[in-house]
C-alpha positions as CSV (number, residue, x, y, z in Angstrom):
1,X,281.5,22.8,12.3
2,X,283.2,26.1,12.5
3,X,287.2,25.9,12.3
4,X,288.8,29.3,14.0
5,X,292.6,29.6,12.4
6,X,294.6,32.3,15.2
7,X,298.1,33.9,13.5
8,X,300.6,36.2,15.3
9,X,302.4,34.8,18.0
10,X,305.5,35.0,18.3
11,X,309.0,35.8,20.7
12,X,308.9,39.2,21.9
13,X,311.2,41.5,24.3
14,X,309.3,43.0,27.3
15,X,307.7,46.3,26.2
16,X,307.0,45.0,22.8
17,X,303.7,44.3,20.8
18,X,302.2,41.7,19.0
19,X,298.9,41.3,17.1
20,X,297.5,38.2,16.5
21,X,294.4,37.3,14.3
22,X,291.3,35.0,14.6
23,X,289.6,33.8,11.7
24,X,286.5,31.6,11.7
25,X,285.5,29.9,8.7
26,X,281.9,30.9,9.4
27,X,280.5,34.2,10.1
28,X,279.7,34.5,14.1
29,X,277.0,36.8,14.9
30,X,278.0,35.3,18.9
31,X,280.7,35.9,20.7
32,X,284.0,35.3,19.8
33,X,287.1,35.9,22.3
34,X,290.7,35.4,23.3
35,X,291.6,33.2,26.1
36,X,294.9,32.4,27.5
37,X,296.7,29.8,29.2
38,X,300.6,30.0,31.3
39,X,302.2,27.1,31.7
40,X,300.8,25.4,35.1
41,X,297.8,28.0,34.7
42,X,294.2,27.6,34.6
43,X,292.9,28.9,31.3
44,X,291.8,32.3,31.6
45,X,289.8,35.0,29.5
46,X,291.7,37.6,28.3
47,X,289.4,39.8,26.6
48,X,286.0,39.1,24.4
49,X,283.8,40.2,22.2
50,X,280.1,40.8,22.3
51,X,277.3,40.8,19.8
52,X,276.6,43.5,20.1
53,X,280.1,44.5,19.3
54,X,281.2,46.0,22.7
55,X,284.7,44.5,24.3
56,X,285.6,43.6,28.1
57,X,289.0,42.5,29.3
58,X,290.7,41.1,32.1
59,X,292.3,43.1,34.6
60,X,295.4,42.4,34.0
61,X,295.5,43.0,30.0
62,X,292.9,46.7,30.5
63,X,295.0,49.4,29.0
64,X,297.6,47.3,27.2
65,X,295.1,45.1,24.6
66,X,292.8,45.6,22.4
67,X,290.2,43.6,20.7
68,X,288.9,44.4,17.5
69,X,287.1,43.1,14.2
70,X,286.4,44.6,10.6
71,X,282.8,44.0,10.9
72,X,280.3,46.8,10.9
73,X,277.4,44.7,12.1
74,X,277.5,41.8,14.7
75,X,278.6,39.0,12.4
76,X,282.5,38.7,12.1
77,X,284.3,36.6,10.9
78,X,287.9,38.0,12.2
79,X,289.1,39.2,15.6
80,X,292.3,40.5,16.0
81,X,294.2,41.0,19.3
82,X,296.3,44.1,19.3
83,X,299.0,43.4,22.4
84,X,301.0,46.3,23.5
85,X,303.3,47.0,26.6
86,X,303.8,43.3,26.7
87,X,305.1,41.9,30.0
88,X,307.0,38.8,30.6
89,X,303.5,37.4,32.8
90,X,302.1,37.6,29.0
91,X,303.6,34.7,27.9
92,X,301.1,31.8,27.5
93,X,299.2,30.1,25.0
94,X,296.4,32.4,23.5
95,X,293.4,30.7,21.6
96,X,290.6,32.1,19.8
97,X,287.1,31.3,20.8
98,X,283.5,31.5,19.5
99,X,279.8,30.6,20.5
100,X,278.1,29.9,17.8
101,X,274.6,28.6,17.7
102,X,274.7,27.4,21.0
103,X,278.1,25.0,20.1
104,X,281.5,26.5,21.7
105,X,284.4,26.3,19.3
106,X,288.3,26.7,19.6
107,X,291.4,27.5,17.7
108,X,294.6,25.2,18.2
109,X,296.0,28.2,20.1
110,X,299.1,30.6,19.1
111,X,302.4,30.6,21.8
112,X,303.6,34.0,22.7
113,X,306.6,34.3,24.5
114,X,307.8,37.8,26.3
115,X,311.2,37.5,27.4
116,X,314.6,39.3,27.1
């Protein structure tokens, strides 16, 4: 059973940044990603990780975020989510994902807030 711990949220002004941090009590050689969810939203992806260690992001995040992990080869353990230019549309939820031997797994989740 792989437990995935996220850190980093917080209450930001518009414009800020934030980073926020995945870690998986197992290595994943799978993918591993952050989601997000706005109050009376549908979940949505905001931007993943492959194993192959090549990133894709939503629209509405490309240019502002960045995924990233420590690992040289495909099996991490830790994804971080560098958030910069951050609007108040931001705001949600944000949980850490992986697919590990066929079994999806999730983090409790991590509020951030963007608001003056």
């Amino acid at each position: 059973q792989v437990q995935l711990v996220e850190s980093g949220g917080g209450l930001v002004q518009p414009g800020e940044s934030l980073r926020l941090s995945c870690t998986a009590s197992e290595k994943i050689p799978g993918i591993m990603a952050w989601y997000r969810q706005a109050p009376g939203q549908q979940r949505e992806l905001a931007a993943l990780i492959l194993d192959n260690l090549s990133t894709k992001y939503a629209d509405s995040v490309k240019g502002r975020f960045t995924i990233s992990t420590t690992s040289r080869d495909n099996v991490k353990n830790t994804i971080d989510l560098q958030m910069n230019s951050l609007k108040p549309e931001d705001t949600a939820v944000y949980s850490c994902y992986a697919e590990h031997f066929g079994r999806e797994y999730w983090g409790q989740g991590t509020q951030v807030t963007v608001s003056s």
